[in-house]
N, CA, C and O atoms as a GROMACS GRO file, in nm:
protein
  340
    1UNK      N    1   2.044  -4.069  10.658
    1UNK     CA    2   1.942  -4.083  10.759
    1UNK      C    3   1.889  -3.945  10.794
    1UNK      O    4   1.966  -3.853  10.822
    2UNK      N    5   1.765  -3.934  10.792
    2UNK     CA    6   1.689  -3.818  10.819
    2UNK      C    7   1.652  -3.782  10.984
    2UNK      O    8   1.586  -3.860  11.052
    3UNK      N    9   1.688  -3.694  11.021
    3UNK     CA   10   1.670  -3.660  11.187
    3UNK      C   11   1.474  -3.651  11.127
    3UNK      O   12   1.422  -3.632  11.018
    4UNK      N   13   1.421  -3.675  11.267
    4UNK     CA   14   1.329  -3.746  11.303
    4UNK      C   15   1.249  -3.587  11.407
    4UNK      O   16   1.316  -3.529  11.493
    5UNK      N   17   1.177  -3.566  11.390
    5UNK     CA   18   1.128  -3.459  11.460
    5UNK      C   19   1.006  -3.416  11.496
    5UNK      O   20   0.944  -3.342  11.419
    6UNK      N   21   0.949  -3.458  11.625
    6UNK     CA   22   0.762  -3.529  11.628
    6UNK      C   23   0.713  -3.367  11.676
    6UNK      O   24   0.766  -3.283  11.750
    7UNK      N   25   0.608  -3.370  11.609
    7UNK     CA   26   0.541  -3.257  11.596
    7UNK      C   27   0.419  -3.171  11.690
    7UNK      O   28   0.326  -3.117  11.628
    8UNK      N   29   0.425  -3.164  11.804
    8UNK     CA   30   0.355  -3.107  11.910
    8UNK      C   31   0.252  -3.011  11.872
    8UNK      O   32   0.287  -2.930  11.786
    9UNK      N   33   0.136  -3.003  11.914
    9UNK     CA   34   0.046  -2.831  11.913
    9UNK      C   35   0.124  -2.735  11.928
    9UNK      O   36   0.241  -2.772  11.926
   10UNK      N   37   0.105  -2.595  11.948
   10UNK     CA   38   0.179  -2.459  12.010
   10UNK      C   39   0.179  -2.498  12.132
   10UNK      O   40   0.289  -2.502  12.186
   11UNK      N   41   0.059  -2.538  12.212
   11UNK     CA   42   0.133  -2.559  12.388
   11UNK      C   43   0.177  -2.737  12.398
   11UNK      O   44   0.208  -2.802  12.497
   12UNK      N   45   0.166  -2.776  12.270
   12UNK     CA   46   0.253  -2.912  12.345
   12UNK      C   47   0.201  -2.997  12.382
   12UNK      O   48   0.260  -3.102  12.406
   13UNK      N   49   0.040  -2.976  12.406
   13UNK     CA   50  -0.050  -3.079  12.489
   13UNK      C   51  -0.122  -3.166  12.334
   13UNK      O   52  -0.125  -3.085  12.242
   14UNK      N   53  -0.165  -3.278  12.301
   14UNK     CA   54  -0.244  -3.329  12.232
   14UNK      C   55  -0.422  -3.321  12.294
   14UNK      O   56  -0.461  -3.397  12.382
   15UNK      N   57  -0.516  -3.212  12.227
   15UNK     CA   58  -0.571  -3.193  12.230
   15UNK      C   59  -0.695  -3.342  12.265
   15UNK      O   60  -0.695  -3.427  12.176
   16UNK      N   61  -0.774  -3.364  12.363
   16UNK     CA   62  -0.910  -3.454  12.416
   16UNK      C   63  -1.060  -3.396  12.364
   16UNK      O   64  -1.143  -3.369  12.450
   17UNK      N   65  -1.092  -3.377  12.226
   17UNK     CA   66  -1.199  -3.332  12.257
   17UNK      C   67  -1.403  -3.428  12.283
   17UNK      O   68  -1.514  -3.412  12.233
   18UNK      N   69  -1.338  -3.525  12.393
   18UNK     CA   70  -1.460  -3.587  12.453
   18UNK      C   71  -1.507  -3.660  12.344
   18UNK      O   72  -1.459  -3.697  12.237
   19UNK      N   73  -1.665  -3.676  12.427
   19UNK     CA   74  -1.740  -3.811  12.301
   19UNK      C   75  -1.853  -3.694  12.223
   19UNK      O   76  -1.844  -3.572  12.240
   20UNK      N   77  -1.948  -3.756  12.146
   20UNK     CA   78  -2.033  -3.680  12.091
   20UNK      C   79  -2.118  -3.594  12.158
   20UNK      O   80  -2.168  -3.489  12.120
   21UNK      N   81  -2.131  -3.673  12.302
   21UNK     CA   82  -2.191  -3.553  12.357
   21UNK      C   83  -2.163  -3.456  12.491
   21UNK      O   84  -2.210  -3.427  12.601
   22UNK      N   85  -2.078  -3.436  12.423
   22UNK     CA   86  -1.974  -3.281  12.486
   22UNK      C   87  -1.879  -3.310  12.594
   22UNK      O   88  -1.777  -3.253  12.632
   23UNK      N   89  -1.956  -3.440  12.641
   23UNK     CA   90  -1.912  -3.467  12.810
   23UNK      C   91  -1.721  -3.460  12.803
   23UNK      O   92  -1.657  -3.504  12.707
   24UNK      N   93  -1.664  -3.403  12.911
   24UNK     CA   94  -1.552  -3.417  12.959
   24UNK      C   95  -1.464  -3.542  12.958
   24UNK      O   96  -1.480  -3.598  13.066
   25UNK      N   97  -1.377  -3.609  12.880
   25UNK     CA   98  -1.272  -3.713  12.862
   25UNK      C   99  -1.260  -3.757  13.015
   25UNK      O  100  -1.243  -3.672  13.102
   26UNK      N  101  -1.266  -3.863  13.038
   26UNK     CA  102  -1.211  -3.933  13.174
   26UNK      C  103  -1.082  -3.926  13.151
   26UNK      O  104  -1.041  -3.945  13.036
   27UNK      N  105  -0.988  -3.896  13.266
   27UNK     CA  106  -0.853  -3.887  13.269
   27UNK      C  107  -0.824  -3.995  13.371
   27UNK      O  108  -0.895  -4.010  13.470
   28UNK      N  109  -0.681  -4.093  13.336
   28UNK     CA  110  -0.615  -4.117  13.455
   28UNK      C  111  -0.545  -4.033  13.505
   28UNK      O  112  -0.498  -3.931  13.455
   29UNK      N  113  -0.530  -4.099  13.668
   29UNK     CA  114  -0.486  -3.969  13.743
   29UNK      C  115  -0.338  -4.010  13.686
   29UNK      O  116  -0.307  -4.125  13.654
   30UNK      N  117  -0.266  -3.912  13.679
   30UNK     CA  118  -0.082  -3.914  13.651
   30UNK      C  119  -0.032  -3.957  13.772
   30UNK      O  120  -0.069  -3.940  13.888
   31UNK      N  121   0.072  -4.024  13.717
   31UNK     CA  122   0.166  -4.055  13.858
   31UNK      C  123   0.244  -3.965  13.891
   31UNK      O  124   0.286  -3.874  13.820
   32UNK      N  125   0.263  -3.981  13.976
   32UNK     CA  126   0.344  -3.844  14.086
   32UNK      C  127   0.504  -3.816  14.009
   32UNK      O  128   0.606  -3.884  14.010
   33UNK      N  129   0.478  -3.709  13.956
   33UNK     CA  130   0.627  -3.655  13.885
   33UNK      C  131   0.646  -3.635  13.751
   33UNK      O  132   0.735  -3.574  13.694
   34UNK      N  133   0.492  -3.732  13.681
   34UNK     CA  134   0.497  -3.686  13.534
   34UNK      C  135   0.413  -3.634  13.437
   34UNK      O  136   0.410  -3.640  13.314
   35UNK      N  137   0.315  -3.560  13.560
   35UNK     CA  138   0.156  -3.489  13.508
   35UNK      C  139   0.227  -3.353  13.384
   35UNK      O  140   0.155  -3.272  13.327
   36UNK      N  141   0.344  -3.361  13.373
   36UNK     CA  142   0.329  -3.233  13.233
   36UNK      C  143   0.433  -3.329  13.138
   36UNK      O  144   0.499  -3.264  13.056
   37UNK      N  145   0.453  -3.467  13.139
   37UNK     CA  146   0.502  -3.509  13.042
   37UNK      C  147   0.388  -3.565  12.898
   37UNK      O  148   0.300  -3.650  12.910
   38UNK      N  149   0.421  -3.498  12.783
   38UNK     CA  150   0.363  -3.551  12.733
   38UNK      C  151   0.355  -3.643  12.567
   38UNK      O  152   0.455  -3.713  12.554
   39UNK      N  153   0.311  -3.647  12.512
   39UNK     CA  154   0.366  -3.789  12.409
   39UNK      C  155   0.449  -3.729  12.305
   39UNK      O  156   0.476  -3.809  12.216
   40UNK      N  157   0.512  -3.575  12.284
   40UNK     CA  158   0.541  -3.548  12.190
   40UNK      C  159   0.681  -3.577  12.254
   40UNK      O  160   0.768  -3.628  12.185
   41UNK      N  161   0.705  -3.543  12.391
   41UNK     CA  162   0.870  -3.596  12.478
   41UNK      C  163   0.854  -3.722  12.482
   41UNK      O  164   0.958  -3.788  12.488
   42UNK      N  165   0.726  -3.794  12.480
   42UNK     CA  166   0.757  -3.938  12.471
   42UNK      C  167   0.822  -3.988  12.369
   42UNK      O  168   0.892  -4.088  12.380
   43UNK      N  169   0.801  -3.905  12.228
   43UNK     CA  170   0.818  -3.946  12.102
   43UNK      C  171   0.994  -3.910  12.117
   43UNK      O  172   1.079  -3.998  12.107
   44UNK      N  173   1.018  -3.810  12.135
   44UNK     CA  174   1.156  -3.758  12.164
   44UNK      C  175   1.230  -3.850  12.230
   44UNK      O  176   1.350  -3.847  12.205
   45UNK      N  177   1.184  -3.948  12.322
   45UNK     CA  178   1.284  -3.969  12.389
   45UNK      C  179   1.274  -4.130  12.316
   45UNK      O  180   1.373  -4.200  12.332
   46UNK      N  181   1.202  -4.166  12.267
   46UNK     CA  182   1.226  -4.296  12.151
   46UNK      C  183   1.302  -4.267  12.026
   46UNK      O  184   1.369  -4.352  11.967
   47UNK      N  185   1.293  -4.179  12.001
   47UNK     CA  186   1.367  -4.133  11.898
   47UNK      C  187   1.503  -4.089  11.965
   47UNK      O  188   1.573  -4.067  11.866
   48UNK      N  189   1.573  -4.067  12.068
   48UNK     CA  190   1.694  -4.113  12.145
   48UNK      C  191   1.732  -4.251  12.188
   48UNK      O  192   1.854  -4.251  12.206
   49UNK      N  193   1.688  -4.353  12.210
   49UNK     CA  194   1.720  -4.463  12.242
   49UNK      C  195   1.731  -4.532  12.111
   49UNK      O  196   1.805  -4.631  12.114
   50UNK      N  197   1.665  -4.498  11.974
   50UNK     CA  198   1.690  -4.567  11.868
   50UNK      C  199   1.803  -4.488  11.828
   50UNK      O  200   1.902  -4.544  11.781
   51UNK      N  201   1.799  -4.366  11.841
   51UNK     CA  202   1.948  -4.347  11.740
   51UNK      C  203   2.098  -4.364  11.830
   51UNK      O  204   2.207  -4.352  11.773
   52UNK      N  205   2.083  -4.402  12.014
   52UNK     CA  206   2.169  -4.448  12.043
   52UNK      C  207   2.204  -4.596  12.050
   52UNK      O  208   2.317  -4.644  12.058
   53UNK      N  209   2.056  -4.676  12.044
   53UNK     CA  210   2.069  -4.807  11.946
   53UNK      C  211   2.148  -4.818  11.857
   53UNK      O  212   2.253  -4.880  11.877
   54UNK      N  213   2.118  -4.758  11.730
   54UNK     CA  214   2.188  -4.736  11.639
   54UNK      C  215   2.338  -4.742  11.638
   54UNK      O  216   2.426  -4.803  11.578
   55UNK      N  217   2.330  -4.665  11.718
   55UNK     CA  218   2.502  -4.573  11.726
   55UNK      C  219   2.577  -4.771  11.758
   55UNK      O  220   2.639  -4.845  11.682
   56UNK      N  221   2.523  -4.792  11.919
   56UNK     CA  222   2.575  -4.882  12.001
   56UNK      C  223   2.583  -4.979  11.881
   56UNK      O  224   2.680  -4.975  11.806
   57UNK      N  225   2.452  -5.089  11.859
   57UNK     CA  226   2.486  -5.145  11.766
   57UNK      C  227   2.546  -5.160  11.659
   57UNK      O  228   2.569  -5.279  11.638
   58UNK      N  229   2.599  -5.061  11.546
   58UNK     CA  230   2.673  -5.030  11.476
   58UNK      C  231   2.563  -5.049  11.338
   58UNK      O  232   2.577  -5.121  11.239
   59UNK      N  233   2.445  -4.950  11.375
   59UNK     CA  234   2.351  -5.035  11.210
   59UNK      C  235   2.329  -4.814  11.214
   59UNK      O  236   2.212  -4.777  11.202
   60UNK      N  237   2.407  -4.732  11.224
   60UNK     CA  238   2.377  -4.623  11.196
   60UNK      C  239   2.303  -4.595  11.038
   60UNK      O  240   2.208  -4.518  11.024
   61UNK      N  241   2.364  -4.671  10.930
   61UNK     CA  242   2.302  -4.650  10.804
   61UNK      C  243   2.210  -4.730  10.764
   61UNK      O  244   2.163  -4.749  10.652
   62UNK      N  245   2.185  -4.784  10.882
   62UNK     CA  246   2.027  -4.865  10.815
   62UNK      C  247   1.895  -4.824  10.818
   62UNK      O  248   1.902  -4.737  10.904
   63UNK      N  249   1.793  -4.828  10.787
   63UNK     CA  250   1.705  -4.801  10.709
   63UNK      C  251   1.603  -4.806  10.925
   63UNK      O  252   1.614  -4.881  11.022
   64UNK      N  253   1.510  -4.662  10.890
   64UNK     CA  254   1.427  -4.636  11.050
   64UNK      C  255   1.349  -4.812  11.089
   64UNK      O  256   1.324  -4.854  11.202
   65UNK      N  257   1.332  -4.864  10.996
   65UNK     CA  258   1.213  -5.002  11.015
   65UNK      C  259   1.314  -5.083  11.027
   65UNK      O  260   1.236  -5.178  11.032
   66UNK      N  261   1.421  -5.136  11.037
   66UNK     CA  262   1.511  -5.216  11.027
   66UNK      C  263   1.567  -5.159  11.186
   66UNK      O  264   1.577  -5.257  11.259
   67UNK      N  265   1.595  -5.067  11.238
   67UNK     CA  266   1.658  -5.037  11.343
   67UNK      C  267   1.592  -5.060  11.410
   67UNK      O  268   1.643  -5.121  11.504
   68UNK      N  269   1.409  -5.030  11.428
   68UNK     CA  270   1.325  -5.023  11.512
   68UNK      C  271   1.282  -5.187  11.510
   68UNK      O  272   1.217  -5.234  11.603
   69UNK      N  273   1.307  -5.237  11.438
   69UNK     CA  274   1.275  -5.406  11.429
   69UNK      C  275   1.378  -5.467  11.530
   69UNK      O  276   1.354  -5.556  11.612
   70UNK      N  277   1.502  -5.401  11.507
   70UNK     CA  278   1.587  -5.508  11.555
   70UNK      C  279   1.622  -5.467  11.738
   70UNK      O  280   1.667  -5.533  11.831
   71UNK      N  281   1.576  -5.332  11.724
   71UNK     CA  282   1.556  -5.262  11.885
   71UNK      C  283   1.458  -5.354  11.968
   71UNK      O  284   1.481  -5.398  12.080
   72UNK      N  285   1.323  -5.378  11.878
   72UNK     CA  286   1.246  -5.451  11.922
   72UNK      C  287   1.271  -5.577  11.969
   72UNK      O  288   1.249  -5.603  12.087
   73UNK      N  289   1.307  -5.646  11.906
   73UNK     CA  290   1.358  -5.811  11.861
   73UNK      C  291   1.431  -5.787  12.029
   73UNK      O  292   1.384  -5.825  12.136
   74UNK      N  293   1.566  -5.709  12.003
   74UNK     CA  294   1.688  -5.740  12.125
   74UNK      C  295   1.608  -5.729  12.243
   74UNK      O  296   1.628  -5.808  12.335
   75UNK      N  297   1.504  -5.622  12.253
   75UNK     CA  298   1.442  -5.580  12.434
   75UNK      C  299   1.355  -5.734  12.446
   75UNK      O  300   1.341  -5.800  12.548
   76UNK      N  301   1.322  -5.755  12.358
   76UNK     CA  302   1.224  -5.920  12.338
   76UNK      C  303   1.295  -5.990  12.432
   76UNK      O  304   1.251  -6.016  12.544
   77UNK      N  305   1.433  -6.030  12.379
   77UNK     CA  306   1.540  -6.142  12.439
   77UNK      C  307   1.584  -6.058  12.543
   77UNK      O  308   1.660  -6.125  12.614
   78UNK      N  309   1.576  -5.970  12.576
   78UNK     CA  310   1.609  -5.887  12.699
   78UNK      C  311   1.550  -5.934  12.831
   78UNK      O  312   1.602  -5.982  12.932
   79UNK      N  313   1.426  -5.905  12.797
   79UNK     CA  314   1.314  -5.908  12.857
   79UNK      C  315   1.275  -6.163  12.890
   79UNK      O  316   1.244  -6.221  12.994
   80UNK      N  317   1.291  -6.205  12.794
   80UNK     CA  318   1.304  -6.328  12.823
   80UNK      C  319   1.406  -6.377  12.886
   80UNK      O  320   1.397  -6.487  12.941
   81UNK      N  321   1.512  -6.310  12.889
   81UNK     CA  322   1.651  -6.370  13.015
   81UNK      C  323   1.646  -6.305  13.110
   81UNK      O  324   1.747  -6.304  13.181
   82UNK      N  325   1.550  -6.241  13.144
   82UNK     CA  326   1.528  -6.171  13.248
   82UNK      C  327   1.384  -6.235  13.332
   82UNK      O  328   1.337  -6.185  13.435
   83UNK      N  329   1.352  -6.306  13.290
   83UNK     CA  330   1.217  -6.360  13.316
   83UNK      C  331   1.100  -6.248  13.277
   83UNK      O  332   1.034  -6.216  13.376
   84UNK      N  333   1.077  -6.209  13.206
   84UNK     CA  334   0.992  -6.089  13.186
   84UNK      C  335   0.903  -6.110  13.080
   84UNK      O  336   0.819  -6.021  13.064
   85UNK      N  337   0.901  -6.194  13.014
   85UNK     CA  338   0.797  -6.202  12.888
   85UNK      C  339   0.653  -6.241  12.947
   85UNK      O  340   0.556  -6.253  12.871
   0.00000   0.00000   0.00000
């Protein structure tokens, strides 16, 4: 299994550059506490819950689409005994 390692700009931010005509990207406003988080720690921190998936479930040597299927699948039934679907 290959460590997994998502690839950020130099400052980290994923670059907005607007519509064709020049105008400024509408932003939502951030919620209070996570205006400098951004998708490359998002990516990081999915890529922690699958490989402690992994671990927990016991599928460490299985294949990234097979782990992420079956991560999926379980939060599914997670989420339906919970009333949440």
């Amino acid at each position: 299994m290959t460590k997994r390692k998502s690839q950020p700009s130099e400052d980290g931010v994923v670059a907005d550059t607007g519509n064709a005509f020049n105008t400024p990207p509408k932003r939502k406003p951030a919620r209070k506490g996570v205006s400098d988080v951004n998708n490359a720690m998002r990516s990081e921190w999915a890529v922690a819950a699958l490989d402690t998936f992994a671990r927990v479930a016991r599928m460490e040597y299985e294949d990234d689409q097979t782990r992420l299927a079956d991560l999926l699948a379980d939060l599914m039934h997670f989420a339906r005994a919970e009333g949440s679907h």
